[in-house]
Backbone as ProteinMPNN parsed JSONL, in Angstrom:
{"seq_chain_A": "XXXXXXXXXXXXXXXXXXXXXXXXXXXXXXXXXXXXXXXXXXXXXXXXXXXXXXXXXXXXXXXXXXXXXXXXXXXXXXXXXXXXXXXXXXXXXXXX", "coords_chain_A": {"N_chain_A": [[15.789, -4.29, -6.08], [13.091, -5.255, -7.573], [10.338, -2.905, -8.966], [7.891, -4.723, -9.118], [8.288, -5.827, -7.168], [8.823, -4.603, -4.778], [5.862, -3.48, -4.511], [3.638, -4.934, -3.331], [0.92, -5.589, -3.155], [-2.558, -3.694, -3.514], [-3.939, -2.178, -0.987], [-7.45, -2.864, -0.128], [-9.702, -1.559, 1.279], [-12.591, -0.104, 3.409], [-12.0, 2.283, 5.095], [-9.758, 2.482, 2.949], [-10.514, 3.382, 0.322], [-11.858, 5.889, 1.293], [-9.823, 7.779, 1.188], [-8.959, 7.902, -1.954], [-10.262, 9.823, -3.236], [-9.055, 11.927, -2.551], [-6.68, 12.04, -3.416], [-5.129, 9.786, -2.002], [-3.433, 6.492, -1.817], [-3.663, 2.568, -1.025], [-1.078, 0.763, 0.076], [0.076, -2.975, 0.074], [3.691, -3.291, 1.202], [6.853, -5.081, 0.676], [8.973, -5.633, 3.267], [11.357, -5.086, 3.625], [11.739, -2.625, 2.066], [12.251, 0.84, 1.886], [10.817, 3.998, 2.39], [11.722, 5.935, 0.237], [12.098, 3.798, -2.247], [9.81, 2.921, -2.397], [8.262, 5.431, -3.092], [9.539, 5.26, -5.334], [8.938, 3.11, -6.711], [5.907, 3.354, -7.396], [5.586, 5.692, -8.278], [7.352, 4.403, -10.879], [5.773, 2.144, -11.622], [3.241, 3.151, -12.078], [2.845, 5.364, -13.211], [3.146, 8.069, -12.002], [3.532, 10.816, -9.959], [4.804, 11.025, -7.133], [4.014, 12.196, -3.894], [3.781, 12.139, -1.054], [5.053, 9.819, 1.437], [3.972, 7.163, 3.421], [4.862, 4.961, 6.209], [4.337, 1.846, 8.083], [4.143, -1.021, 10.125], [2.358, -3.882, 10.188], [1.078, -5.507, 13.006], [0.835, -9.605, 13.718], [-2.112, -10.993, 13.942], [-3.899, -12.876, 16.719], [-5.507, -15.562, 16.47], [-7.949, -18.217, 16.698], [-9.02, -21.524, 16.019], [-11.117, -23.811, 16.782], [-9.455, -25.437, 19.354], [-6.431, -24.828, 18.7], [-4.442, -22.422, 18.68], [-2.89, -19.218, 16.51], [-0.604, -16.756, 15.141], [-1.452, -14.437, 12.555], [0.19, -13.629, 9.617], [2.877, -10.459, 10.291], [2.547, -7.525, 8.256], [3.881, -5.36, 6.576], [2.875, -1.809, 5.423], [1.61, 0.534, 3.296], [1.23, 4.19, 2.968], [0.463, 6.437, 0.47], [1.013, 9.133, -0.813], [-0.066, 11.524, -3.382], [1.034, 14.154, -6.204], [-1.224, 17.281, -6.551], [-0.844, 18.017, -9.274], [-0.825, 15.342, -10.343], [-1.394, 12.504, -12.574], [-4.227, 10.22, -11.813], [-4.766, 6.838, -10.153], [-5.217, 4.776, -12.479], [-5.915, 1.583, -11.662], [-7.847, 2.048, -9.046], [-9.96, 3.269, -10.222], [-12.203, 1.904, -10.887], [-13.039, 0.959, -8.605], [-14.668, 2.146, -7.083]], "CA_chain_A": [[14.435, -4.811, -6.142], [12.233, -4.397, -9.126], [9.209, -2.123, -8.857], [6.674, -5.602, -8.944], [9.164, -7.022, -5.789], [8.15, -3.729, -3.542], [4.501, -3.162, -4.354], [3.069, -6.795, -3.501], [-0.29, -5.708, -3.183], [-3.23, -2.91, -3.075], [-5.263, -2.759, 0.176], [-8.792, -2.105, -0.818], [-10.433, -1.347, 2.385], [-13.726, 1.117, 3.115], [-10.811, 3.282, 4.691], [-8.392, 2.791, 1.972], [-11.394, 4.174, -0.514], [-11.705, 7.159, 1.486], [-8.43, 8.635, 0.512], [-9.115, 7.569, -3.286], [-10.913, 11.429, -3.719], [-7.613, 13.374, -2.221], [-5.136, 11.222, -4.224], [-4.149, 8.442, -0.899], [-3.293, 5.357, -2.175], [-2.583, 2.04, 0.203], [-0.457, -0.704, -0.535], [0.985, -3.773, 0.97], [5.026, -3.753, 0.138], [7.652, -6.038, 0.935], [9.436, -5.937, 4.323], [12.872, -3.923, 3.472], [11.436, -1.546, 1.488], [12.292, 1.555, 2.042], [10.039, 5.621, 1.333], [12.145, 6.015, -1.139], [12.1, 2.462, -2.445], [7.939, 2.667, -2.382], [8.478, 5.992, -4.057], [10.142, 5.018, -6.739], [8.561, 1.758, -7.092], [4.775, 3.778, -7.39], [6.014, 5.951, -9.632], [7.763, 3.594, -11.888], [4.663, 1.394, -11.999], [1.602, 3.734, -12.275], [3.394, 6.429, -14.086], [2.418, 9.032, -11.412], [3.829, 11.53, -9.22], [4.255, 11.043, -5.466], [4.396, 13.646, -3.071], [4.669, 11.535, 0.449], [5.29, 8.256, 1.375], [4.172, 6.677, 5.118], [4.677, 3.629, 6.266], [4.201, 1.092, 9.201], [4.164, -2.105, 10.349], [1.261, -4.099, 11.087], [1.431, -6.871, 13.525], [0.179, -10.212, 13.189], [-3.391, -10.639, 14.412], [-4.106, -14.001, 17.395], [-6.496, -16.366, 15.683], [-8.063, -19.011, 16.699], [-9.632, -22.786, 15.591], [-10.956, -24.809, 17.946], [-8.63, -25.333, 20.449], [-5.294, -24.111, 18.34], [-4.498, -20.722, 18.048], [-1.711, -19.028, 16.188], [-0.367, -15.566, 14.582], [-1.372, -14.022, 11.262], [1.743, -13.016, 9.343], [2.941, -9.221, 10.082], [3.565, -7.229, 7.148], [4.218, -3.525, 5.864], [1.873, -0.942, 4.856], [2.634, 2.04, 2.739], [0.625, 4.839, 2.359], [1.078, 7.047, -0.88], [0.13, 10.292, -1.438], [0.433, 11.791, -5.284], [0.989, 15.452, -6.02], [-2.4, 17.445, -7.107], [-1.137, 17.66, -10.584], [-0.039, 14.209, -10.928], [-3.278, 11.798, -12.574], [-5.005, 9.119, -10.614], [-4.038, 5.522, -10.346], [-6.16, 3.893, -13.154], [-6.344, 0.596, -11.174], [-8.555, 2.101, -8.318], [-10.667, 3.919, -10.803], [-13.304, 0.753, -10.838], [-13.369, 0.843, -7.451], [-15.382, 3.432, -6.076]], "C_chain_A": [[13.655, -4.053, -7.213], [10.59, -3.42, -8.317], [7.752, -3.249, -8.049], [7.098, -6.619, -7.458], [8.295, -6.35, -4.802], [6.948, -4.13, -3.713], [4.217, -4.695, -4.041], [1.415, -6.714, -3.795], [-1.316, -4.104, -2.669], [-3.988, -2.7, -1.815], [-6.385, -2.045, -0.466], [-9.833, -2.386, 0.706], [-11.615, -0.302, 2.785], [-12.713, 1.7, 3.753], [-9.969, 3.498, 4.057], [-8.722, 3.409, 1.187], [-11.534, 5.027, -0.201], [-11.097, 8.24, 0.912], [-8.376, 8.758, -1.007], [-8.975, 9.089, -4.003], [-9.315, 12.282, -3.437], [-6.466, 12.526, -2.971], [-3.995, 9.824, -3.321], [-4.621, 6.927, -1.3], [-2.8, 3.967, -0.895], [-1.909, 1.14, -0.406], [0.295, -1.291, 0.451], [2.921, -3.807, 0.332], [5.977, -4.815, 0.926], [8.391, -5.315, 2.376], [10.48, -4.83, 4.563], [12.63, -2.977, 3.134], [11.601, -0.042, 2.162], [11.032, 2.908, 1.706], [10.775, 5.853, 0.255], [12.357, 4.98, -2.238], [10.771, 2.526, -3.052], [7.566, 4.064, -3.346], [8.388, 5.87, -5.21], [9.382, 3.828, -7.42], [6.815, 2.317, -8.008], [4.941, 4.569, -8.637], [6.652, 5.175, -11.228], [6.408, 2.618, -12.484], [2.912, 1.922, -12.241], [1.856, 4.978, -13.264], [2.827, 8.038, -13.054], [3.292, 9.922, -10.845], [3.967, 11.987, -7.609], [5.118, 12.391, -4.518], [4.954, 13.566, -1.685], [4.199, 10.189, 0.236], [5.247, 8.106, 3.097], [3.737, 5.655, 4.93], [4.628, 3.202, 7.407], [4.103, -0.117, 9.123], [3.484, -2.815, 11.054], [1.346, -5.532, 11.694], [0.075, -7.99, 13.111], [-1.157, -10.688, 14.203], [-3.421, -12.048, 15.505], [-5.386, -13.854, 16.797], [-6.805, -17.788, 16.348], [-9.153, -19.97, 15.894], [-9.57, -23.105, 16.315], [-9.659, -24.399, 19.357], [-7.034, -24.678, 20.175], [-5.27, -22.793, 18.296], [-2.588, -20.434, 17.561], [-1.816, -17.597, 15.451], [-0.901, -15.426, 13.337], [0.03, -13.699, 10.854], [1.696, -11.26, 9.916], [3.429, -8.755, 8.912], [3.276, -5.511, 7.4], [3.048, -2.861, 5.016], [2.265, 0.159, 4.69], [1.713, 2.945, 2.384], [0.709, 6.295, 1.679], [0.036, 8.193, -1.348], [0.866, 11.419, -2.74], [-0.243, 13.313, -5.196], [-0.229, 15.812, -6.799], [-2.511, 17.627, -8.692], [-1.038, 16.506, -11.354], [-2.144, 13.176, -11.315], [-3.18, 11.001, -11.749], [-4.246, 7.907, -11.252], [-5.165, 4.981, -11.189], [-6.709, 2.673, -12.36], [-7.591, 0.601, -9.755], [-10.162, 2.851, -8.925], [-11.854, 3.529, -10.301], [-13.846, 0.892, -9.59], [-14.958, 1.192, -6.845], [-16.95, 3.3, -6.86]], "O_chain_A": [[13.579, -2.88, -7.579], [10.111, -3.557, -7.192], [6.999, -2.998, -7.108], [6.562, -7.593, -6.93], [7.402, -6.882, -4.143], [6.677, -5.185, -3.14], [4.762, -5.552, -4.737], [0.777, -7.526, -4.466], [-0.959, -3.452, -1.688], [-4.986, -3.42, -1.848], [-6.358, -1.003, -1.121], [-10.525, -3.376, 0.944], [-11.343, 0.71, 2.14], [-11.923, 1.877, 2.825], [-9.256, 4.486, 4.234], [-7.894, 4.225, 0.781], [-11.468, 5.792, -1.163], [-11.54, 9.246, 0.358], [-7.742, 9.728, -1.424], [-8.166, 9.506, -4.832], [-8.737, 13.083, -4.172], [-5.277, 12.751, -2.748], [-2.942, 9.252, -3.603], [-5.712, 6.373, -1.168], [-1.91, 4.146, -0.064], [-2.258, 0.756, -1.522], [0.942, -0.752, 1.35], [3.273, -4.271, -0.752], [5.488, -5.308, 1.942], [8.18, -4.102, 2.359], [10.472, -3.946, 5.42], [13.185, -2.06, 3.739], [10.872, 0.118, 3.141], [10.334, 2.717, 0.71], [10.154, 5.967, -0.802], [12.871, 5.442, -3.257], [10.641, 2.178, -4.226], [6.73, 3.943, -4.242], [7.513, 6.204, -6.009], [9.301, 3.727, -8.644], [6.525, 1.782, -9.078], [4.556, 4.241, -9.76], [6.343, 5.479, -12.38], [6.179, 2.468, -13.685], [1.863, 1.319, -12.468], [0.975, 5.42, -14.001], [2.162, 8.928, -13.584], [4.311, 9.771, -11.519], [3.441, 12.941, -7.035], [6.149, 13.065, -4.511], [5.857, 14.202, -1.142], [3.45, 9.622, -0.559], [6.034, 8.619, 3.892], [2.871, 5.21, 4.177], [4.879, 4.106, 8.204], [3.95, -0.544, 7.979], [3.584, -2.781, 12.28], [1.623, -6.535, 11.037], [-1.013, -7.748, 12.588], [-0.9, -10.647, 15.406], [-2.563, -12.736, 14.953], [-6.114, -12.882, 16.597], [-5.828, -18.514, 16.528], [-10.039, -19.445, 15.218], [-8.541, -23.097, 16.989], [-9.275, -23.394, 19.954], [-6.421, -24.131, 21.091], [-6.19, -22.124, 17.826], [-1.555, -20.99, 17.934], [-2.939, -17.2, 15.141], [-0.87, -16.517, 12.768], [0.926, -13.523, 11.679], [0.582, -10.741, 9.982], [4.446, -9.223, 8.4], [2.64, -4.824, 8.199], [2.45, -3.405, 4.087], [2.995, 0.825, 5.424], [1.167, 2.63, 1.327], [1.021, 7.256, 2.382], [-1.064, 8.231, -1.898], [2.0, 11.885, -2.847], [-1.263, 13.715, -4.634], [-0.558, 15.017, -7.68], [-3.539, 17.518, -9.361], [-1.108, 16.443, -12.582], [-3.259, 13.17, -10.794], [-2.243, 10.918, -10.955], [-3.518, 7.82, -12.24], [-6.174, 4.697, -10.542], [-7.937, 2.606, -12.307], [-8.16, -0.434, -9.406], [-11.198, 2.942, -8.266], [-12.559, 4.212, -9.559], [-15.068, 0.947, -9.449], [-15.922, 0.588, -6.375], [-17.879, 4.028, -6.509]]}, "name": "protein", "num_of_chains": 1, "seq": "XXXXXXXXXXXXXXXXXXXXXXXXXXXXXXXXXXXXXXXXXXXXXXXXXXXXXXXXXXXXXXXXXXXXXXXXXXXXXXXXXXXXXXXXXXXXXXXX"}
């Protein structure tokens, strides 16, 4: 799996901005993915330096309309922390 397979997506959440200042990054990744997978993938694509890698699995949320109701998808959440000499992720820069 290429680097752009794992990462699928940033979470940008008022707790995901928290972490921004100490170097914790979140991201949504693909399913299989492995810490060392999400690793490698972070590094390869931000040019950075990671130090740990935690992950989990978030279930899918009950929703309803009217009278239907049904699941959100569950997916994977990875959260990425980059060593104190390594730089910042340019893409969250804007953020904050």
């Amino acid at each position: 799996m290429t680097a752009h397979e794992i990462i699928i997506r940033p979470i940008i959440t008022e707790k995901a901005m928290q972490g921004i200042g100490n170097k914790v990054y979140t991201f949504q990744v693909a399913d299989k993915a492995t810490k060392i997978d999400v690793k490698r993938a972070v590094e390869e694509a931000f040019g950075v330096k990671v130090s740990k890698v935690n992950t989990l699995h978030v279930r899918g949320h009950l929703r309803r309309q009217g009278r239907t109701e049904g699941y959100t998808a569950s997916w994977k959440k990875a959260v990425v922390t980059l060593t104190q000499d390594s730089k910042t992720i340019e893409f969250f820069e804007g953020m904050m």
